[in-house]
N, CA and C of each residue as an Amber inpcrd file, in Angstrom:
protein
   171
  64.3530000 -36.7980000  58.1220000  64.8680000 -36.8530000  56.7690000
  64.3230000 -38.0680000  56.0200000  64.0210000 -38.7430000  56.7740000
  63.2910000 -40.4440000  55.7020000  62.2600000 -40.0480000  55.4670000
  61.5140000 -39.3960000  56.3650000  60.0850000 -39.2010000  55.7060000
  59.8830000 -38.6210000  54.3720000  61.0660000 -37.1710000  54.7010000
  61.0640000 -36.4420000  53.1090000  61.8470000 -37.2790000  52.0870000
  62.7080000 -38.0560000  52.4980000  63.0340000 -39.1000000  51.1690000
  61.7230000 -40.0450000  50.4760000  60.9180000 -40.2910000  51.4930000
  60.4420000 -41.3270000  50.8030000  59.1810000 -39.9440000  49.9910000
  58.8090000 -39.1380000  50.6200000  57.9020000 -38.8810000  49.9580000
  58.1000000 -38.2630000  48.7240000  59.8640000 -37.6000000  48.6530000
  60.1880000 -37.4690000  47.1830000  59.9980000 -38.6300000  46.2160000
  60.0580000 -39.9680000  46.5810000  60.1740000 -40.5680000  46.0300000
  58.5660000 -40.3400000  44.5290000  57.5190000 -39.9350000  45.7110000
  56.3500000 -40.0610000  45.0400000  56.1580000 -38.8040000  43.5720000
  57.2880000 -38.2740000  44.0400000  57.0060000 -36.3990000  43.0010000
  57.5360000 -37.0460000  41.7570000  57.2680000 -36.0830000  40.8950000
  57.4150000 -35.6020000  39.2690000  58.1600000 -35.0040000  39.0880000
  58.6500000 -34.1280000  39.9910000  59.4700000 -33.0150000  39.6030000
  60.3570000 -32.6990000  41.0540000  61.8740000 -32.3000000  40.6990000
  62.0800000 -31.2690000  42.2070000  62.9560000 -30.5040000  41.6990000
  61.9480000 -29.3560000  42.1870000  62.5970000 -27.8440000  41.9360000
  64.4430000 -27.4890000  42.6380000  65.3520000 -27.1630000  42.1240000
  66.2080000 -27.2640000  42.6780000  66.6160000 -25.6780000  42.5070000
  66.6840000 -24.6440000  43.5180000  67.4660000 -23.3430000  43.9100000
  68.7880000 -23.2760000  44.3970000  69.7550000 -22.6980000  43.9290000
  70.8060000 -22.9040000  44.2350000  71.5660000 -21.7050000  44.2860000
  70.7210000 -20.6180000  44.8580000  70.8720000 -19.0410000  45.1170000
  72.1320000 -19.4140000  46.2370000  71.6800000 -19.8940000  47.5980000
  72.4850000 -19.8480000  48.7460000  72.8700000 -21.1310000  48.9640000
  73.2170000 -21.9730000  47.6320000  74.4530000 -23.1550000  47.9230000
  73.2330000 -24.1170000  48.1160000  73.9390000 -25.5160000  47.8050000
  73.2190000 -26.6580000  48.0640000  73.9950000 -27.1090000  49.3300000
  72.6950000 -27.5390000  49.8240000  73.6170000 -28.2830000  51.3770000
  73.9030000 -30.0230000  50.9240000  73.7410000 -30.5360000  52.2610000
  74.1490000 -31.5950000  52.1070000  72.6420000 -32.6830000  51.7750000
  71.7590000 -32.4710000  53.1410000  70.3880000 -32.8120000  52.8260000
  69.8230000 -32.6340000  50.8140000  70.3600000 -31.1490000  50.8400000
  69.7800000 -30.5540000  49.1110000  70.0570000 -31.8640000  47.7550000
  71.5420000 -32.1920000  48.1090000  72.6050000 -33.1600000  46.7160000
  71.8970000 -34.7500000  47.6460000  71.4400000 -34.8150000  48.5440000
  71.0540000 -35.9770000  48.8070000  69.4780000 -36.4980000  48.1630000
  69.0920000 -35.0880000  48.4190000  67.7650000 -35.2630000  47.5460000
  67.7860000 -35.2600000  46.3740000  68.3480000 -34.5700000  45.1680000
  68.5820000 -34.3680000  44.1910000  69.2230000 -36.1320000  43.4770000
  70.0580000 -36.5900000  44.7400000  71.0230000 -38.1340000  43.9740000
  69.5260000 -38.9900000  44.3870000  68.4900000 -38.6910000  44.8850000
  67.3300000 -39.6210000  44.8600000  66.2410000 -39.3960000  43.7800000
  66.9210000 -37.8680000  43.0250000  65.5770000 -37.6650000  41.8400000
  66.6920000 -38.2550000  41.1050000  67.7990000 -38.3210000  40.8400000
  68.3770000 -39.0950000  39.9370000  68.3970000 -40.3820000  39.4310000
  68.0490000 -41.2070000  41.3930000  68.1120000 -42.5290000  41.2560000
  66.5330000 -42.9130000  40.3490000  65.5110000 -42.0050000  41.2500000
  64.6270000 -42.7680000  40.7900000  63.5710000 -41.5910000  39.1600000
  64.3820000 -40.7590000  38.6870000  64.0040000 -40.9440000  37.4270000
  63.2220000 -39.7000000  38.2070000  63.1710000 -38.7660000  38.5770000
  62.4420000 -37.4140000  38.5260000  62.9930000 -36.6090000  38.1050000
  62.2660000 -35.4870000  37.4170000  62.8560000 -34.1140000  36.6250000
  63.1960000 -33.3500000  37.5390000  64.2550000 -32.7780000  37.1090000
  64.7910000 -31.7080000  38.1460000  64.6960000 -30.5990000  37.3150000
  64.3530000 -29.5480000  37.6460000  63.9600000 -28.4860000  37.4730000
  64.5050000 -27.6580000  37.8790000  64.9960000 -26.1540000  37.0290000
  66.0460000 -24.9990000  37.6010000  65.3790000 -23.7930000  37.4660000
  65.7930000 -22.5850000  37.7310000  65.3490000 -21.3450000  37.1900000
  66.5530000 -20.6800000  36.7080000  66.0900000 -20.3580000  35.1520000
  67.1490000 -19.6280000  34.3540000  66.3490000 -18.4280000  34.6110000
  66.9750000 -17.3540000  33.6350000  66.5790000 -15.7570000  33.3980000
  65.2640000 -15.7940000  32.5570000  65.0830000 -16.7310000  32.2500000
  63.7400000 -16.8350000  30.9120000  63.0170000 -17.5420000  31.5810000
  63.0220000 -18.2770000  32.7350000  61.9840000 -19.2850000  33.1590000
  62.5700000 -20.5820000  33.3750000  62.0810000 -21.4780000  33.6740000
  62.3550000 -23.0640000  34.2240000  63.5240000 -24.0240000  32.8570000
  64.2960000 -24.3870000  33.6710000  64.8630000 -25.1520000  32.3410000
  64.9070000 -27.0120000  33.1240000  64.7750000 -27.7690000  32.1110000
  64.9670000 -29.0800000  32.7150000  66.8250000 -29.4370000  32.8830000
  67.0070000 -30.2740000  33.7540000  68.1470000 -30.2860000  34.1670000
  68.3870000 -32.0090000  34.7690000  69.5340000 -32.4300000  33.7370000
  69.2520000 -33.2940000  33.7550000  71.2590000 -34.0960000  34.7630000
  70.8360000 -34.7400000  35.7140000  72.4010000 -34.9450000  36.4180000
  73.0520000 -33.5470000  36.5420000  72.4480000 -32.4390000  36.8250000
  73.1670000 -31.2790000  37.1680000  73.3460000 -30.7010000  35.7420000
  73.9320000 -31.7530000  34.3400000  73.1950000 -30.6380000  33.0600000
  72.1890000 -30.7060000  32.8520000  72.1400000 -29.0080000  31.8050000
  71.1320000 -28.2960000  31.7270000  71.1130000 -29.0780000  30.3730000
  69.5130000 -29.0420000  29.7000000  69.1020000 -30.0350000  28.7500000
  69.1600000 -28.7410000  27.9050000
């Protein structure tokens, strides 16, 4: 799990699916695109929406 933390650290973006629930690993990654300022990214019915602390922008 550190390895994939740190290397989120390096992304732009993380896609976040939330068809079959976020686990625990999932909201841990997500509170590290938060900390360090990456877009999180969703899929609506029309395509990608930015998402920002869990709201949608």
């Amino acid at each position: 799990m550190a390895a994939g933390k740190e290397l989120l650290k390096h992304c732009k973006y993380i896609f976040i699916g939330s068809r079959y629930g976020l686990s625990e690993g999932m909201l841990a990654e997500i509170q590290i695109a938060l900390e360090e300022g990456i877009t999180e990214l969703a899929q609506e019915k029309d395509g990608l929406v930015e998402v920002y602390g869990g709201q949608q922008a």
